[in-house]
N, C-alpha and C positions, 0 to 999 in steps of 0.2 A: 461312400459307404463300403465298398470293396475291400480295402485295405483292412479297417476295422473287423470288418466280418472273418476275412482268411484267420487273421492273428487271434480273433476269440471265438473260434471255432477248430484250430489244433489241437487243444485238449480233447474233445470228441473223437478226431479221429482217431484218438491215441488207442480209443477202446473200440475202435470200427477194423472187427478180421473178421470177416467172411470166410465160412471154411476152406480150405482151400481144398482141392481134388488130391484122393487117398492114393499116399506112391505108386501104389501097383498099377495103378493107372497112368502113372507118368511116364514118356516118353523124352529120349535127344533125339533132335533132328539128324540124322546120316546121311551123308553125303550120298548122292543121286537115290534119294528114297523120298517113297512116298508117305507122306503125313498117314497115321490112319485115322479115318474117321471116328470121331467120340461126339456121339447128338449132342447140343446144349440143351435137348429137354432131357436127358441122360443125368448130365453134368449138375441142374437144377435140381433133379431129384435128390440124388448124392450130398448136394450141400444143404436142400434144406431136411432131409432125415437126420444127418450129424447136428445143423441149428435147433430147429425145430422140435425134435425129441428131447433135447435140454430144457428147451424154453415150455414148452407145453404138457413131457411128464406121460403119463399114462393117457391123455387127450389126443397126442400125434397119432396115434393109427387109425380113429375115425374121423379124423380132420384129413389125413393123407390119402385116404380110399375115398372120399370127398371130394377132393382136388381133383384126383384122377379118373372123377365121374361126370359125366355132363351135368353141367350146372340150370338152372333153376332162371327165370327170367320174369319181368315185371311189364307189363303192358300201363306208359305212361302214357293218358288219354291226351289230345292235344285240344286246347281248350280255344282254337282258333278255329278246330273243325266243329261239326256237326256233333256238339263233346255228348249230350244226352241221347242220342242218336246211338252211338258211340258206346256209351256206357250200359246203355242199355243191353246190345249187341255183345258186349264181353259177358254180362252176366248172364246173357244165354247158352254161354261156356262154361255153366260153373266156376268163371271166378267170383274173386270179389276185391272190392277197394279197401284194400290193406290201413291206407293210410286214415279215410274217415270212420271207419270199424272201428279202428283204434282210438280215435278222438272222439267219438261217439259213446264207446263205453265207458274212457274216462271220463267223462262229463256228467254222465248219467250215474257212476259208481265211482264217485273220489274217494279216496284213501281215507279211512278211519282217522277222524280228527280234522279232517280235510275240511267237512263237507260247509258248504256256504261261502266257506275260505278262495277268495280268487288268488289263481296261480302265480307263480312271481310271473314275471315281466320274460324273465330267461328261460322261460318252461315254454314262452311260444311257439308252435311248430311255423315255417313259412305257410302261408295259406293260399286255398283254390288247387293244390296240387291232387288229383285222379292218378292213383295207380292199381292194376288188378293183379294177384297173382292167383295160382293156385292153391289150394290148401294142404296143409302137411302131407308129405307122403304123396299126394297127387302129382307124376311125372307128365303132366299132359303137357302138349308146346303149345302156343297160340300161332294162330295164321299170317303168315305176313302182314306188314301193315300195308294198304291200298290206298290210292286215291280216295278222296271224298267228295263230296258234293260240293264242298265250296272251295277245290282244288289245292289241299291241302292235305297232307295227309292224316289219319284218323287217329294213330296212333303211335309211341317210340318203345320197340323193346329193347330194354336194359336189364342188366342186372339191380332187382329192387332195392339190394342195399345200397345202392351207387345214389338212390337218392337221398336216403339218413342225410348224408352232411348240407345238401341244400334245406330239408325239413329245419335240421338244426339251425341251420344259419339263422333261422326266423326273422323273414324279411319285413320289414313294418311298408303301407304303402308311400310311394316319393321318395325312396330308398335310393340314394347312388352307389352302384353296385360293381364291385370288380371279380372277375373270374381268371385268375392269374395266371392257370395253367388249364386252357377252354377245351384243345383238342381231347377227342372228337367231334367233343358235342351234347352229348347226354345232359351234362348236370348245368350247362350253359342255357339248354334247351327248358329246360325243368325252374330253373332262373325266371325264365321268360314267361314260363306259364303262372307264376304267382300274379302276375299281374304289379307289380310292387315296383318295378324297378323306372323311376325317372329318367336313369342314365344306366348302359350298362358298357360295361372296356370288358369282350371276350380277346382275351390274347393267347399267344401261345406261339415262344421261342420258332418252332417248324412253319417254313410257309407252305411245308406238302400237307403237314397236319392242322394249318388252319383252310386249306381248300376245303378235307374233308367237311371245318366245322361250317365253312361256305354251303357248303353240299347243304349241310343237315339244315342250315337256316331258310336255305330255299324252299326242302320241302316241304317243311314246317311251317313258316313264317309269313303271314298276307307280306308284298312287296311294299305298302304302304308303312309298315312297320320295319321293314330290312329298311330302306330308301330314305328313312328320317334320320330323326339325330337320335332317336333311343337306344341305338347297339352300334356301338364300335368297336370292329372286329380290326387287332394289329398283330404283328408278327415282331413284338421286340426281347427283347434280354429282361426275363424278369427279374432277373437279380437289381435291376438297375431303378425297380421300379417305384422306390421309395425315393432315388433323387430327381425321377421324372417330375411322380405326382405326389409329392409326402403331405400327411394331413388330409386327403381330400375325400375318404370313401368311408360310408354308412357300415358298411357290409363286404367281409371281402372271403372269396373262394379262392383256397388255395392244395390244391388239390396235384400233388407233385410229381414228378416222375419219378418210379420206383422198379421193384424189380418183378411187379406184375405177377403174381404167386400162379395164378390159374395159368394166363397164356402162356409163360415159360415153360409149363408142365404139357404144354399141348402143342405146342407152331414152331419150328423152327427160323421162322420167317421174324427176322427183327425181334431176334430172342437176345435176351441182355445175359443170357450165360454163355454165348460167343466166344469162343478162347479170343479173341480179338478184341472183344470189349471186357474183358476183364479190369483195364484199370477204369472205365469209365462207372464200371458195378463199385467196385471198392470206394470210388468217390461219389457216390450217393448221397452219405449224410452231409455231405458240405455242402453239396446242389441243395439240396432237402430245407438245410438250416435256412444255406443265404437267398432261397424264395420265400420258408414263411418271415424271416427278419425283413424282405423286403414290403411283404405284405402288410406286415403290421406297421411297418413305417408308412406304408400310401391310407392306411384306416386311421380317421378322424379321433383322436382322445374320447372316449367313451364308445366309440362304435369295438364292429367284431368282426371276429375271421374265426374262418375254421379250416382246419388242415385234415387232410386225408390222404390217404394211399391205399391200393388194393393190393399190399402184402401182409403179413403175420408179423413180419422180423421188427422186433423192438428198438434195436438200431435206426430204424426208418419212422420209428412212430414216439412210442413216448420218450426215447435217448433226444429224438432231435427237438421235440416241446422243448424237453427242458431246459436243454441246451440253447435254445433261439432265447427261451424267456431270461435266461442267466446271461447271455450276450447283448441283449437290451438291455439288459440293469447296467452294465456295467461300462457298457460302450457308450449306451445312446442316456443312461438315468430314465428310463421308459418303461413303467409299470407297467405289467404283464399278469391276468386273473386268468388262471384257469374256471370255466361254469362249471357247474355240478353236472352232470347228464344220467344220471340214475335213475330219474324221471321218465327218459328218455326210451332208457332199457325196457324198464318198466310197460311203456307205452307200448311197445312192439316184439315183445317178447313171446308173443303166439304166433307170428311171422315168421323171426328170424333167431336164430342161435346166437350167445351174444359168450363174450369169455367172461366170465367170472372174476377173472383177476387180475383185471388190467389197472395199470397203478393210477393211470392219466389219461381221460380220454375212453371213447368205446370201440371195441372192436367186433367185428361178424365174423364169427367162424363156420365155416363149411361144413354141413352136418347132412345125410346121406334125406332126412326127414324133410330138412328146410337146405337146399345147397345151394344159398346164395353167399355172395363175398366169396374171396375176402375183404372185409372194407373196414377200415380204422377212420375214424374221425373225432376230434378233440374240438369243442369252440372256446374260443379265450375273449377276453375283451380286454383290449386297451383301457387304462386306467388314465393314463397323459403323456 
C-alpha cells in the first residue's frame, strides 16, 4: 500500500505550506555563538495568527483569546464504576449530562416534518456514553477523579469535544472495532464504555504512548475485561494497517497526530513547533492521509471511520478527507461516502461552538462561553 499512497498523495502536499516564521525573526548560526531562544509556543502562535486569520476571517480573535484561555473539561462517567452513584455525585455539581440532554430533547422535539419519522440509521449517536460538563459561561473544574467502590475509578476528564467523533462513530452492539491512533486513551476508553465492542485493536505507533493508554486501561478497566480477548492493545505502523488487517472492521477510529492547536499554545514539552521538528510538522498531511487510507482499507465495505484531529488547519482536516477519498478511487477503485453530520451539530449546539463553514466534516471551535476543542471530526463509510 506504501508506494501507491506516497505517489497519490504528492499532489497534496504540493498545496501543504505552513507559514513559515517572519524574517525578522530569523537567524544564521555564527560561529562560537549561542542560538537564541525562540519558544515553540512563540513560534505556534505566529503561524497560526498568519493561517488562522486567513482561514477564519473576522472569527480568529475570539477563537485565539480562547486558545490562549484555560480550556473547559467533560467528566466521562465510567460505567464499570459505581456509574449512578457517580452521576448522581456530578449532578451535585451543577453539571449535567451533555450527551443524553441532548438525545433527550431530540426525541422529545424532532424537527418540523420529522415527527413520527425514525432517523436514518447514520444519525446514530454510539450509545450508554455519560458525560457531564458545565453549562455555558460556568468556569467551575471538577474534582479529581478517585477511587471507587469497586476499584475502579469513577470517572475520565477530557476535553468533551474529544468524545463527538466516538458519539459519531455510532457503534451498533458486536461491533469489531479499531482505534488506530489509541494514545492516550480517552476516546479508546469512551470506546469501551458503549458497551458494543466484540473485538477491540487499541493501537498506537509510540510504545511510551501506549503505556500511558496501559496506564488509563488499568484504572479503568475490571482486569477480567483487560485479561480477555475484548481489547488489544499493539504498538505497530499504522500506515501499514490495511495490509495487516484489510476488510476486517465494523467501525474504525482514526483519530491522527496533528499539530494539537491548544497544547502547542501552552507546553513546550513535546511541542511539534520545535525548530527541530519542523520537517516532521510540514509532513503531517501525508502521515494524516496514509493512516486515514490505511483505516479505511482495514473497515469492512459498508462499515465506517471517522477521522479527527484537535487542530483548526484545513490542511489537516477537510484537504486530507479529500484527498484520502480521491486516492481510494483511484488507487485502490474504493468508494469513499462522506455522512451528513448536520444533525450532529444540530444535536449539540447548546454545548459546543461548532464553525459554520466547514466544507466536509464538523469542527469545535474555542469560544470563551463553551471553550472546548479544538476537535474536527468527519464520518465516512466505505461503499466497497
Amino acid at each position: 500500500m506504501a508506494a501507491p499512497v506516497l505517489r497519490g498523495v504528492r499532489k497534496l502536499l504540493k498545496h501543504v505550506e505552513f507559514a513559515t516564521v517572519p524574517r525578522r525573526h530569523r537567524h544564521k548560526k555564527k560561529w562560537a555563538a549561542t542560538e537564541p531562544k525562540f519558544p515553540a509556543v512563540r513560534l505556534a502562535l505566529q503561524n497560526f495568527d498568519m493561517t488562522y486569520s486567513m482561514q477564519f476571517g473576522d472569527l480568529w480573535p475570539s477563537i485565539r483569546v480562547s486558545l490562549l484561555s484555560e480550556q473547559k473539561y467533560g467528566a466521562l462517567v465510567n460505567n464499570f464504576a459505581a456509574c449512578d452513584h457517580v452521576s448522581a455525585k456530578l449532578k451535585q455539581l451543577n453539571a449535567r449530562d451533555f450527551v443524553n440532554e441532548a438525545i433527550s430533547h431530540w426525541e422529545l422535539e424532532p424537527e418540523s416534518g420529522q415527527s413520527g419519522a425514525p432517523s436514518p440509521a447514520s444519525w446514530a449517536c454510539s450509545p450508554n456514553l455519560r458525560c457531564f460538563t458545565f453549562a455555558r459561561g460556568d468556569v467551575s473544574r471538577f474534582p479529581p477523579a478517585r477511587l471507587g467502590s469497586l476499584g475502579v475509578m469513577d470517572y475520565y476528564l477530557m476535553d468533551a469535544a474529544s468524545l463527538l467523533p466516538v458519539l459519531a462513530l455510532g457503534l451498533q452492539p458486536g461491533d469489531i472495532v479499531l482505534d488506530l491512533c489509541a494514545a492516550p486513551g480517552g476516546k479508546t476508553l469512551a470506546l469501551l464504555q458503549t458497551g458494543c465492542c466484540r473485538n477491540l485493536a487499541a493501537n498506537d505507533l509510540s510504545t511510551s504512548r501506549t503505556g500511558r493508554l496501559q496506564k488509563v486501561l488499568h484504572s479503568y478497566v475490571p482486569q477480567e475485561i483487560r485479561d480477555g480477548n475484548q481489547v488489544r492493545v499493539t504498538s505497530w505502523d499504522g500506515r501499514k494497517w490495511g495490509e495487516l488487517e484489510g476488510d476486517t472492521y465494523d467501525r474504525v477510529l482514526v483519530d491522527v497526530p496533528c499539530t494539537t492547536d491548544r497544547h502547542s499554545l501552552h507546553e513546550e514539552e513535546n511541542n511539534i513547533f520545535q525548530r527541530s521538528r519542523k520537517k516532521e510538522r510540514q509532513m503531517l498531511p501525508l502521515l494524516q492521509v496514509q493512516l486515514l487510507a490505511a483505516g479505511l482499507l482495514a473497515t469492512k465495505p459498508g462499515g465506517h471511520v471517522v477521522y479527527s484531529t484537535c487542530s483548526l488547519s484545513q490542511l489537516q482536516n477537510e484537504y486530507v478527507v479529500q484527498g484520502t477519498i480521491e486516492l481510494l478511487a483511484n488507487q485502490y477503485s474504493i468508494e469513499v461516502q462522506v455522512e451528513d453530520l448536520a444533525h450532529f451539530r444540530r444535536l449539540f449546539m447548546d454545548t459546543f461552538c461548532f464553525f459554520p463553514s466547514c466544507q466536509v466534516g464538523e469542527l469545535v471551535i474555542p469560544n470563551l462561553m463553551a471553550n472546548f476543542g479544538p476537535m474536527y471530526f468527519c464520518k465516512m463509510r466505505r461503499l466497497t
